[in-house]
TORKOL-4160 file (C-alpha; in steps of 0.2 Angstrom, whole numbers, padded with zeros to 4 digits, m for minus):
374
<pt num="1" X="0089" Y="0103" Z="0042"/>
<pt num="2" X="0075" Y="0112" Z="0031"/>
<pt num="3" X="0064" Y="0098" Z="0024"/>
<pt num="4" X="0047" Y="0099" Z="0014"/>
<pt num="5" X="0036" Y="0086" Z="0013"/>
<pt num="6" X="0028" Y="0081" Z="m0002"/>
<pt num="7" X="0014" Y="0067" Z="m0006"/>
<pt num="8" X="0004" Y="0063" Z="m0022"/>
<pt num="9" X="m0014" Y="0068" Z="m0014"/>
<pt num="10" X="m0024" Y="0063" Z="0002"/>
<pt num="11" X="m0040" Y="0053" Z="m0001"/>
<pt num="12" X="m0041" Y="0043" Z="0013"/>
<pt num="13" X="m0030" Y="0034" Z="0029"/>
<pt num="14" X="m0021" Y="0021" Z="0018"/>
<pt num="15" X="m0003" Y="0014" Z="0020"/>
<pt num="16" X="0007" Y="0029" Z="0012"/>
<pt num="17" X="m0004" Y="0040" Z="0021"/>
<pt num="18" X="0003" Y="0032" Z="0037"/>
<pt num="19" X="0021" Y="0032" Z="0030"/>
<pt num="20" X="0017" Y="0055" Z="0029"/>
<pt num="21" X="0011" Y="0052" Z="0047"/>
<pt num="22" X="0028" Y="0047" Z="0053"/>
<pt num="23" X="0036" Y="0059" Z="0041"/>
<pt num="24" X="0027" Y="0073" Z="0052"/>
<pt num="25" X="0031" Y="0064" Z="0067"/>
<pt num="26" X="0048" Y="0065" Z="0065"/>
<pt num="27" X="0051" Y="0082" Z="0056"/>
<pt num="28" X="0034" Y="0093" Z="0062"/>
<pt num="29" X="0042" Y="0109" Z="0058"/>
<pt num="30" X="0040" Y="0103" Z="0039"/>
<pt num="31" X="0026" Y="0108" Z="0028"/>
<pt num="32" X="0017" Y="0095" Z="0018"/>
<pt num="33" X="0014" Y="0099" Z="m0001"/>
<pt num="34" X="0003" Y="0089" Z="m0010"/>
<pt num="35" X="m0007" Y="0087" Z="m0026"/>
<pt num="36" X="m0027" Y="0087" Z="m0019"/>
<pt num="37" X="m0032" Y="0086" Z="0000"/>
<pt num="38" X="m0051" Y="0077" Z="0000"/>
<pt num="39" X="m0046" Y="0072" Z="0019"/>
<pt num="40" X="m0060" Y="0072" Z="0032"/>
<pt num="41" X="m0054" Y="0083" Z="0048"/>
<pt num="42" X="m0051" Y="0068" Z="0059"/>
<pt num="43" X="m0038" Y="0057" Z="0046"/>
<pt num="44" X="m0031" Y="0077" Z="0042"/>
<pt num="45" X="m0028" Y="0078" Z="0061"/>
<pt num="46" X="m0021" Y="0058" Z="0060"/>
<pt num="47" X="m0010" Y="0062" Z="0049"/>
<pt num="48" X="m0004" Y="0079" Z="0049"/>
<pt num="49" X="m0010" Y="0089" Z="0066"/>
<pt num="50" X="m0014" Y="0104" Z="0066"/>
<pt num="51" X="m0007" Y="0106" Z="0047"/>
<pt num="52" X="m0016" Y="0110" Z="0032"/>
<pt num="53" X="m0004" Y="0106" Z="0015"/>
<pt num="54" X="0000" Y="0117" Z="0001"/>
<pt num="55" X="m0009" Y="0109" Z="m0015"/>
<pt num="56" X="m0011" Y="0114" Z="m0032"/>
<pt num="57" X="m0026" Y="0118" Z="m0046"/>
<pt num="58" X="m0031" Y="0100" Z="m0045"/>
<pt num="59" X="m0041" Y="0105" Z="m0026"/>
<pt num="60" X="m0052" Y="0117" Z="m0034"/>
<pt num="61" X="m0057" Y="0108" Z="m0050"/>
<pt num="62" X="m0077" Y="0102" Z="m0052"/>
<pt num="63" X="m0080" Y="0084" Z="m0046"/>
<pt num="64" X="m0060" Y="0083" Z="m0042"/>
<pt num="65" X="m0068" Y="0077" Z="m0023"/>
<pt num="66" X="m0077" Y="0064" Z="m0033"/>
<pt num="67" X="m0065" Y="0057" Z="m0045"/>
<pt num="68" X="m0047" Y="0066" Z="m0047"/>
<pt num="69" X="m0043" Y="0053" Z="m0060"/>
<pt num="70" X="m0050" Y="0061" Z="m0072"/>
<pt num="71" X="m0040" Y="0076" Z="m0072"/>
<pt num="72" X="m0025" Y="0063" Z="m0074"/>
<pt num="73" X="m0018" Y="0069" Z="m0090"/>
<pt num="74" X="m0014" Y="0087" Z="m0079"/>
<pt num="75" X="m0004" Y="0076" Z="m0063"/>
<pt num="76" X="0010" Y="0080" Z="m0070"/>
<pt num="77" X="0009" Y="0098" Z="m0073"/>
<pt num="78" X="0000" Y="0104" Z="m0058"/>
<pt num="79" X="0013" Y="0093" Z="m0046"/>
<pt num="80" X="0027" Y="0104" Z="m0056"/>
<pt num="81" X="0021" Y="0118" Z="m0049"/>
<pt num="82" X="0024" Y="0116" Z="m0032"/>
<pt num="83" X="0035" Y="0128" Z="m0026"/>
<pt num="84" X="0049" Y="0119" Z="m0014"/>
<pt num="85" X="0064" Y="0130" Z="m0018"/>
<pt num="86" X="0068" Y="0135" Z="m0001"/>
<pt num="87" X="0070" Y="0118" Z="0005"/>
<pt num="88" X="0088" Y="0110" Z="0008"/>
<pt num="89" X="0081" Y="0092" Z="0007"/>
<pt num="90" X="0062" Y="0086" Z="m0002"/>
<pt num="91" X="0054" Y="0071" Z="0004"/>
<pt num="92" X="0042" Y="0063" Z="m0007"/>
<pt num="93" X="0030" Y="0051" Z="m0003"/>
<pt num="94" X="0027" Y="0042" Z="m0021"/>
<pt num="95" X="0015" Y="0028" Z="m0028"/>
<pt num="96" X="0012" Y="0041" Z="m0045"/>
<pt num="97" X="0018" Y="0058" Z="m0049"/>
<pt num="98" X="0025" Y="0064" Z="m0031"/>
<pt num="99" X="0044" Y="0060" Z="m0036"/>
<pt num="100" X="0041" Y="0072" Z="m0050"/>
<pt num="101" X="0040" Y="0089" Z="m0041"/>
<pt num="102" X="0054" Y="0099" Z="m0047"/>
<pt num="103" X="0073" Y="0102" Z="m0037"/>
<pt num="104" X="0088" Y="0110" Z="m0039"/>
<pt num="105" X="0105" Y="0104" Z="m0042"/>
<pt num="106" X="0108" Y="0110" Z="m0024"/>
<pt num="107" X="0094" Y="0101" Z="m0015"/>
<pt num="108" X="0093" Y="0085" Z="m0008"/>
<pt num="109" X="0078" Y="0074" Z="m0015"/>
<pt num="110" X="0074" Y="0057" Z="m0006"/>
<pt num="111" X="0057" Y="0048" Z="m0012"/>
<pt num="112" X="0048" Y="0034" Z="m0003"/>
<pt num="113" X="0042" Y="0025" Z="m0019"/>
<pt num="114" X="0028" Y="0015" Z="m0013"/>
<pt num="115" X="0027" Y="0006" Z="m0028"/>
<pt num="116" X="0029" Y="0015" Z="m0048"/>
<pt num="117" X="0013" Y="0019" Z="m0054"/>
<pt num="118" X="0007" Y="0002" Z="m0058"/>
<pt num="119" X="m0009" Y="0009" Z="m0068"/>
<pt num="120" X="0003" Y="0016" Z="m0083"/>
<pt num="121" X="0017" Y="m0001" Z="m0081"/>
<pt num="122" X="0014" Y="m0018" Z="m0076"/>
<pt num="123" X="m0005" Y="m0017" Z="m0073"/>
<pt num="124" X="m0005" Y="m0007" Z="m0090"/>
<pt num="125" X="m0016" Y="m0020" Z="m0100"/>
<pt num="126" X="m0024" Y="m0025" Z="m0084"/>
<pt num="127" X="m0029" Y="m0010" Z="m0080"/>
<pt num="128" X="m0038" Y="m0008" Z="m0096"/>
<pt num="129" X="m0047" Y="m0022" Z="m0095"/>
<pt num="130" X="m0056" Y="m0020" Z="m0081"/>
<pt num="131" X="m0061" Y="m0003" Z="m0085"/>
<pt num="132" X="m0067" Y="m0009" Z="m0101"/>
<pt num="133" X="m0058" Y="m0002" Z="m0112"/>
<pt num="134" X="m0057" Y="m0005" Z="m0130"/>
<pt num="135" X="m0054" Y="0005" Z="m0147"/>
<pt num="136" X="m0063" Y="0018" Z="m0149"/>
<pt num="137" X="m0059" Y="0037" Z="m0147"/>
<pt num="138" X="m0061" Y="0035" Z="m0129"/>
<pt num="139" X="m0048" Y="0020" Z="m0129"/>
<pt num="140" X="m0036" Y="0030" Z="m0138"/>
<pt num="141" X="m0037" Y="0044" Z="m0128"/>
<pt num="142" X="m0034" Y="0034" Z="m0114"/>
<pt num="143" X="m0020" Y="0024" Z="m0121"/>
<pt num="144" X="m0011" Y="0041" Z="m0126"/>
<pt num="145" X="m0012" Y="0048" Z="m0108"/>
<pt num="146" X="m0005" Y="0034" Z="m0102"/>
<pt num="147" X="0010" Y="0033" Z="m0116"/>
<pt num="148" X="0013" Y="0052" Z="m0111"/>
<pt num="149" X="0013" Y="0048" Z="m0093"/>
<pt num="150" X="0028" Y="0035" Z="m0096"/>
<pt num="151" X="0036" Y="0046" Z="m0104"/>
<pt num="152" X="0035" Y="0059" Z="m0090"/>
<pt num="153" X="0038" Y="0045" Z="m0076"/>
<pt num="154" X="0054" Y="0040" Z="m0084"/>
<pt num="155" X="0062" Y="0054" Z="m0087"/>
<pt num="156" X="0058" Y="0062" Z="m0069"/>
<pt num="157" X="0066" Y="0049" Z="m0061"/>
<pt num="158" X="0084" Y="0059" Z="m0064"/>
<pt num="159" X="0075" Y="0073" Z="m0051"/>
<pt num="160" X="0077" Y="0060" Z="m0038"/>
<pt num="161" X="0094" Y="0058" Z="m0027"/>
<pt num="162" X="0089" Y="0041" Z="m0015"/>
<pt num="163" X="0075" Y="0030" Z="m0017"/>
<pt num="164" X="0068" Y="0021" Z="m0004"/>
<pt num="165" X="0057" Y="0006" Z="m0010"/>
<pt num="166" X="0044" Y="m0002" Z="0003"/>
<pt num="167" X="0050" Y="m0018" Z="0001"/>
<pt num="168" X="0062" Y="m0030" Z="m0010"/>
<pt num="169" X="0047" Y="m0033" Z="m0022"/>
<pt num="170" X="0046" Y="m0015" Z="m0026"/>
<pt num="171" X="0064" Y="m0013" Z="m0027"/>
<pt num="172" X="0064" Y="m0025" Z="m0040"/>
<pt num="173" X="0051" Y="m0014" Z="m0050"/>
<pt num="174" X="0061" Y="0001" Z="m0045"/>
<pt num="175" X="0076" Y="m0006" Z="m0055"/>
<pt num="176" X="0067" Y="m0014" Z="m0070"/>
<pt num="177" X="0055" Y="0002" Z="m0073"/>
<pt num="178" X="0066" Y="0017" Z="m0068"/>
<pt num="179" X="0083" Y="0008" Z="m0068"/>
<pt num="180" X="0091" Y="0013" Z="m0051"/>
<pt num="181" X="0095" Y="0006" Z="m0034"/>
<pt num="182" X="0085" Y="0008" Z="m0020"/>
<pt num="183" X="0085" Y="0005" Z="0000"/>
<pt num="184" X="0072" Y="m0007" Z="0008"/>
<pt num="185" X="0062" Y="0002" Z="0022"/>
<pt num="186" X="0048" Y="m0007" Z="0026"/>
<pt num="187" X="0031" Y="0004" Z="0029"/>
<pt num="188" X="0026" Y="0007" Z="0047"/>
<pt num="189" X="0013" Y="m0004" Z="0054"/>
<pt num="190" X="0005" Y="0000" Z="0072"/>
<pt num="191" X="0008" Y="m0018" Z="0077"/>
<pt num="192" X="0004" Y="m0009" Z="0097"/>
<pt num="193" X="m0012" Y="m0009" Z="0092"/>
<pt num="194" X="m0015" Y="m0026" Z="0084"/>
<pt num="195" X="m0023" Y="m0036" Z="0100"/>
<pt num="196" X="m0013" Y="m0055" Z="0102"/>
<pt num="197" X="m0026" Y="m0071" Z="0105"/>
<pt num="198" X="m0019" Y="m0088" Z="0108"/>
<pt num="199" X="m0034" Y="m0093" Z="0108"/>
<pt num="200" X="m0042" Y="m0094" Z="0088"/>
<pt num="201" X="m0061" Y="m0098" Z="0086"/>
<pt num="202" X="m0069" Y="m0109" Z="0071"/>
<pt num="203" X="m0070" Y="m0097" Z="0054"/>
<pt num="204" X="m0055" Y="m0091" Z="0041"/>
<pt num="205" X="m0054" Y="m0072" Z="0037"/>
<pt num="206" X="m0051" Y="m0061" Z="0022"/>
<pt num="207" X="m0055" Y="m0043" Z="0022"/>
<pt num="208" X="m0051" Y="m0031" Z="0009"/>
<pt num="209" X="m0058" Y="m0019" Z="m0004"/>
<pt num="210" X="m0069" Y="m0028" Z="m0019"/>
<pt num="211" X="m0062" Y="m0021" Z="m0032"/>
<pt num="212" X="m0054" Y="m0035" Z="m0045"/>
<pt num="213" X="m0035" Y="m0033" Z="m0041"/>
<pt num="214" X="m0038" Y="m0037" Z="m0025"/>
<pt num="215" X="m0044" Y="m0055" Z="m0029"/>
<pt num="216" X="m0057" Y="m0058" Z="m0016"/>
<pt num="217" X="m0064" Y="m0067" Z="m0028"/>
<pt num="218" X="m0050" Y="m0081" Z="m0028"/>
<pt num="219" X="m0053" Y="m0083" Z="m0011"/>
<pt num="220" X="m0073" Y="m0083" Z="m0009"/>
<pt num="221" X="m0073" Y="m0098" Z="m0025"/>
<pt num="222" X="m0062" Y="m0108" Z="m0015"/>
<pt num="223" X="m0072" Y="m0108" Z="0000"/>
<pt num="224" X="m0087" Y="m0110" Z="m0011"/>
<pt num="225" X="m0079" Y="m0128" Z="m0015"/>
<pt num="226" X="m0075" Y="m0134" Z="0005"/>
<pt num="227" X="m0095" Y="m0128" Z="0014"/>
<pt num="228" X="m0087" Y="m0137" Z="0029"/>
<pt num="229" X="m0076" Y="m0122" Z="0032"/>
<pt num="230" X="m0083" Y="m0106" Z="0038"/>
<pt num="231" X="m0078" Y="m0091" Z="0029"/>
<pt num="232" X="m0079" Y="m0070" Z="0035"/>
<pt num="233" X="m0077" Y="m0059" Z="0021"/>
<pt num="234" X="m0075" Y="m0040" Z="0027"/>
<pt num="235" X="m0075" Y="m0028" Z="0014"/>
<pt num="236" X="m0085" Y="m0015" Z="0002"/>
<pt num="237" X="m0082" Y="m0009" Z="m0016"/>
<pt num="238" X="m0091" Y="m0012" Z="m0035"/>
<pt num="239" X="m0089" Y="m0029" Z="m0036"/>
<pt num="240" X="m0100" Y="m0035" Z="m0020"/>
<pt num="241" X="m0115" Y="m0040" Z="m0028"/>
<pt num="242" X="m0105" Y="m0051" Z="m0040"/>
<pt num="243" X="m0096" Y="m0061" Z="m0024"/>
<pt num="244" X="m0112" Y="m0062" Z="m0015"/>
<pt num="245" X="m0120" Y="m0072" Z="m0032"/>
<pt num="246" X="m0108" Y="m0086" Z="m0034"/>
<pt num="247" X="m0104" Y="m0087" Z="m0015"/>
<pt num="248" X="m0110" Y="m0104" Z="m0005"/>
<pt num="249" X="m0120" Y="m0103" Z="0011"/>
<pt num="250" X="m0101" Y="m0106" Z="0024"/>
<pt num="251" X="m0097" Y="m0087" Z="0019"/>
<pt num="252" X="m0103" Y="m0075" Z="0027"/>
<pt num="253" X="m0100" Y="m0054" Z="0020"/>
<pt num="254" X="m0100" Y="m0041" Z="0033"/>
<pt num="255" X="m0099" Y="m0023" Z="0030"/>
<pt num="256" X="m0080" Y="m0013" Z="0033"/>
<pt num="257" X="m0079" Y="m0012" Z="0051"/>
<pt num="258" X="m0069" Y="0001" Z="0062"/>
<pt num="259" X="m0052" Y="m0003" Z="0066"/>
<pt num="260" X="m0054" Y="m0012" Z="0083"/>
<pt num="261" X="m0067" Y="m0021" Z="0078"/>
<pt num="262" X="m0061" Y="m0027" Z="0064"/>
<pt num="263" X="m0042" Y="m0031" Z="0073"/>
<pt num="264" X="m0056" Y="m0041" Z="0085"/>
<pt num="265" X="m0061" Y="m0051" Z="0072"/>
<pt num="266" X="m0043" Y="m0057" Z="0065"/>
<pt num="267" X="m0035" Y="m0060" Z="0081"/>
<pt num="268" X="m0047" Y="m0073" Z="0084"/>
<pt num="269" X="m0046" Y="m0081" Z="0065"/>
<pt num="270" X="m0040" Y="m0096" Z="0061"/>
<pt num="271" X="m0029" Y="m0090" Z="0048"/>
<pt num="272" X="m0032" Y="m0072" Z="0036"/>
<pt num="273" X="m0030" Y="m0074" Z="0022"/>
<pt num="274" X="m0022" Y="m0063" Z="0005"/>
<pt num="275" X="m0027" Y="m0069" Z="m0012"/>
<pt num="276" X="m0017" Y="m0052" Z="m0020"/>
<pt num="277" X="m0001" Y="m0047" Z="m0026"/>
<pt num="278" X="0002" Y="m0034" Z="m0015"/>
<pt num="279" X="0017" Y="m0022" Z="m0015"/>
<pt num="280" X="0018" Y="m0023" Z="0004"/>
<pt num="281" X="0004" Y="m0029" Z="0013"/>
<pt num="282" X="0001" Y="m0020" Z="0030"/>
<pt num="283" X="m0016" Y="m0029" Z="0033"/>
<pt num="284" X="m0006" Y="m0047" Z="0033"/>
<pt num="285" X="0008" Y="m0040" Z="0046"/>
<pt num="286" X="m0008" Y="m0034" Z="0058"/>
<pt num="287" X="m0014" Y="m0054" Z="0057"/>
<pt num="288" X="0004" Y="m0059" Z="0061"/>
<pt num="289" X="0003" Y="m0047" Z="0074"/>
<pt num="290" X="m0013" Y="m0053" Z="0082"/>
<pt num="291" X="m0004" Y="m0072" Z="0081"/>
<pt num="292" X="m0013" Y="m0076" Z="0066"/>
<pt num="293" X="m0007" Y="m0086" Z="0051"/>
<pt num="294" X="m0008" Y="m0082" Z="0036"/>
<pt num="295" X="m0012" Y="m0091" Z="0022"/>
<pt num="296" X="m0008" Y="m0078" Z="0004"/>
<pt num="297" X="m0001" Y="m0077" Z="m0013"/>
<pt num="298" X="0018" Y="m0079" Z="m0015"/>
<pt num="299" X="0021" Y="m0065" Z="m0024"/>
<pt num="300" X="0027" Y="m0048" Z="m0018"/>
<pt num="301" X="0025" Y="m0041" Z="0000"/>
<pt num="302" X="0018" Y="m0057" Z="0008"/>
<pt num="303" X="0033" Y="m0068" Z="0001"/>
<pt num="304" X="0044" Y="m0058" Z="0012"/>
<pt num="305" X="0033" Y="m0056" Z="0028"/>
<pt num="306" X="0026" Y="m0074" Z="0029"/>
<pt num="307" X="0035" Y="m0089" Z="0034"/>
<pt num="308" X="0032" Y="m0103" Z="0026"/>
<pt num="309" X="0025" Y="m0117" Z="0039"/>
<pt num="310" X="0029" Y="m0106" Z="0052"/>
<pt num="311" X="0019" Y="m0090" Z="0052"/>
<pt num="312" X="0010" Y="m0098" Z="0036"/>
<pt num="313" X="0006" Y="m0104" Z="0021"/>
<pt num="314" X="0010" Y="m0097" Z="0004"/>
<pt num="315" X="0003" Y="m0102" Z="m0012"/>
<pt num="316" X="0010" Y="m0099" Z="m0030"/>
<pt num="317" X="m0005" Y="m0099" Z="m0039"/>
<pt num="318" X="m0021" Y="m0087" Z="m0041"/>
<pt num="319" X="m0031" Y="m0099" Z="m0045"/>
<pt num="320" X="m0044" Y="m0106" Z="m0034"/>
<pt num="321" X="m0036" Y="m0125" Z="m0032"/>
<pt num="322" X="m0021" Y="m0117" Z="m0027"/>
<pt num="323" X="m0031" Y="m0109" Z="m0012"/>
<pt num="324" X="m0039" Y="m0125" Z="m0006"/>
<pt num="325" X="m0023" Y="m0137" Z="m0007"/>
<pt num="326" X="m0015" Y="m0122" Z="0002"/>
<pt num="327" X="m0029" Y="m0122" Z="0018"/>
<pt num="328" X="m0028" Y="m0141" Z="0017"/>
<pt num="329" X="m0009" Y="m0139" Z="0020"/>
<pt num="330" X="m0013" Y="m0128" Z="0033"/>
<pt num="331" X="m0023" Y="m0138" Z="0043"/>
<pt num="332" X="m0014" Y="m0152" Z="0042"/>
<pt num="333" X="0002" Y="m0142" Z="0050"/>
<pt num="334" X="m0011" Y="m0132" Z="0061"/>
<pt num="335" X="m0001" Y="m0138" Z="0076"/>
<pt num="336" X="0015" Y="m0130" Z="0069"/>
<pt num="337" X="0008" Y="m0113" Z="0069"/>
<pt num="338" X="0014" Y="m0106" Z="0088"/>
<pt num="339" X="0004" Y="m0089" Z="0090"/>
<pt num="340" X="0018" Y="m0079" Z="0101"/>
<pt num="341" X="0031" Y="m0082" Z="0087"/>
<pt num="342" X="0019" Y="m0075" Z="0072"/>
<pt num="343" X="0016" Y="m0060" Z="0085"/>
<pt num="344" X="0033" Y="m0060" Z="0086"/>
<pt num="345" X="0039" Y="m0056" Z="0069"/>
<pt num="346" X="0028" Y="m0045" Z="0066"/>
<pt num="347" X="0037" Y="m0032" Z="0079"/>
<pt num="348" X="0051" Y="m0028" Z="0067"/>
<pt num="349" X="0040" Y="m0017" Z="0056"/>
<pt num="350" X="0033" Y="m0007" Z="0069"/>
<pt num="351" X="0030" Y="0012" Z="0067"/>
<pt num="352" X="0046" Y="0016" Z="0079"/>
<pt num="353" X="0058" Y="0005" Z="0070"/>
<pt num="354" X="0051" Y="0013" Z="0052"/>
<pt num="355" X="0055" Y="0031" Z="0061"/>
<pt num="356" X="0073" Y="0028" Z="0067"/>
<pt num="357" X="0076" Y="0020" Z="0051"/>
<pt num="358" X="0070" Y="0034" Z="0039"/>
<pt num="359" X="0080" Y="0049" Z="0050"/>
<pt num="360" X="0094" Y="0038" Z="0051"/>
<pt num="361" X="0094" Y="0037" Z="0032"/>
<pt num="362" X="0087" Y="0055" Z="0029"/>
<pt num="363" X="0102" Y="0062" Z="0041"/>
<pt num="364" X="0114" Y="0050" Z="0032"/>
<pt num="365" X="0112" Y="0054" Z="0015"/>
<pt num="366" X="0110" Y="0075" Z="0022"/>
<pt num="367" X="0128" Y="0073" Z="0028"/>
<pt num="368" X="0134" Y="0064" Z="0012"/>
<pt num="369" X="0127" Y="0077" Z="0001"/>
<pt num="370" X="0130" Y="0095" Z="0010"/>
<pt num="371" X="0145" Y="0088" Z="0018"/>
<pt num="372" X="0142" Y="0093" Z="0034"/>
<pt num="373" X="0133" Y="0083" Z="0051"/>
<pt num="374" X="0117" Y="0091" Z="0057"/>
């Protein structure tokens, strides 16, 4: 089977960089394309090996290290010039334009849609909002790219043979925004390196980046209303210095940890806990793993990972009331919450079951469309 690889850019080692990484682990004969590679040499060699991907003009653009986004308007164009005719099958790994690199009628293309590009859909007016945008030249500019960038979205999505969605949540988006069906895969999660603790010590977690959509915020102004309970928040991002001002004297910030450390410090949490709506939600599956409850929104990837009075408490609300009645519920049913069962579920999205699912549906859908086994 002749596959190429292709993902919208590598920034950093998030989840859909960890879905490429078991792309490469199974099929490492197969070259990765991608849009802009800004990777350090150690999350290059994470993810890829010894690979370096084919990318476009975007790579050797001023500031595009910095700040790609500002060469959004040209996404769409510079992904369209990536050459993957000579490929039987195209894998695209796709939270913006990766699903848009062009095929032919006689290749197979199967994308991973993380989630479509939520800046230009549903988090449209949200998105800007917080950048402050208004009227203005600048806000019709702005506006406009994003229109164009609809347009282009939608009309690509016919270039696209099988989606694979990263959970039910996104497969709902997937058929309101592009109209087609999708499979579930759930994203890999290195749940063998998440360390299990039955034993839990006095203080509630959240860790995330502080950015607004991440609603850190949510959770730091409930805790600012119960000082008897001892909050960690891990994190970094623009919006510190505005948690740290209305934050009470029970939470304490630390800086982003290394991964151990910070697996440390949820495995021996009371509960983590998700104030976002979060298309997947690996960080919530590592705390399950560890044998730690979760408290988190009820909407989108946590709804389908978490329990409800058995691995956790979901709330329905963003609100800060909603977070406080939630932890109240929580301790009440603290004896409910058995740490070997939450570790348990958490197994059934590990790395190895996301790679024999993905090559079972890749080699599936190969032998559908070619007509013939590999």
């Amino acid at each position: 089977m002749n596959i190429g690889i292709v993902h919208d850019w590598f920034l950093g080692y998030h989840g859909s960089e960890r879905v490429v990484e078991s792309f490469n682990n199974i099929w490492q004969e197969a070259p990765i394309y991608t849009l802009a590679d800004f990777l350090t040499d150690s999350d290059r060699r994470k993810i890829m090996g010894n690979k370096k991907p084919v990318t476009t003009f975007i790579q050797r653009l001023p500031f595009a290290s910095r700040n790609h986004r500002i060469y959004l308007p040209w996404f769409p164009l510079a992904i369209e010039q990536l050459d993957l005719s000579e490929y039987e099958v195209v894998l695209s790994s796709s939270h913006s334009i990766g699903k848009g690199v062009v095929t032919g009628a006689n290749q197979l293309h199967i994308s991973y849609c993380h989630t479509p590009m939520r800046y230009a859909w549903d988090l449209y007016h949200q998105y800007l909002k917080e950048s402050g945008i208004k009227g203005g030249l600048k806000g019709f500019y702005i506006r406009n790219t994003l229109h164009k960038l609809r347009i282009w979205d939608y009309t690509t999505t016919n270039r696209v043979d099988y989606f694979i969605a990263n959970s039910k949540h996104v497969a709902k988006r997937i058929k309101k925004i592009y109209g087609r069906d999708s499979t579930v895969i759930y994203p890999p999660v290195d749940v063998d390196k998440c360390v299990f603790s039955n034993t839990k010590e006095d203080y509630y977690l959240t860790a995330a980046r502080y950015v607004p959509y991440k609603r850190v915020d949510l959770i730091v102004r409930a805790f600012s209303q119960m000082p008897d309970k001892k909050l960690i928040v891990i994190g970094e991002g623009p919006d510190e210095k505005k948690l740290k001002s209305f934050a009470s004297g029970n939470i304490e910030f630390l800086p982003r940890q290394p991964y151990e450390k910070l697996i440390d410090y949820i495995s021996k949490a009371k509960a983590f806990l998700f104030g976002a709506e979060e298309d997947f939600g690996i960080t919530i599956v590592e705390a399950l793993a560890c044998g730690t409850p979760v408290i988190a929104y009820a909407v989108g990837g946590a709804s389908e990972t978490v329990e409800q009075f058995k691995t956790g408490i979901l709330f329905d609300r963003q609100e800060p009331e909603a977070v406080i009645n939630a932890v109240k519920n929580f301790e009440k049913n603290d004896a409910s919450f058995e740490p070997e069962y939450i570790s348990k579920t958490a197994q059934k999205y590990s790395r190895k079951n996301f790679e024999l699912q993905i090559k079972e549906f890749v080699e599936n859908k190969y032998k559908i469309f070619f007509g013939k086994t590999i």
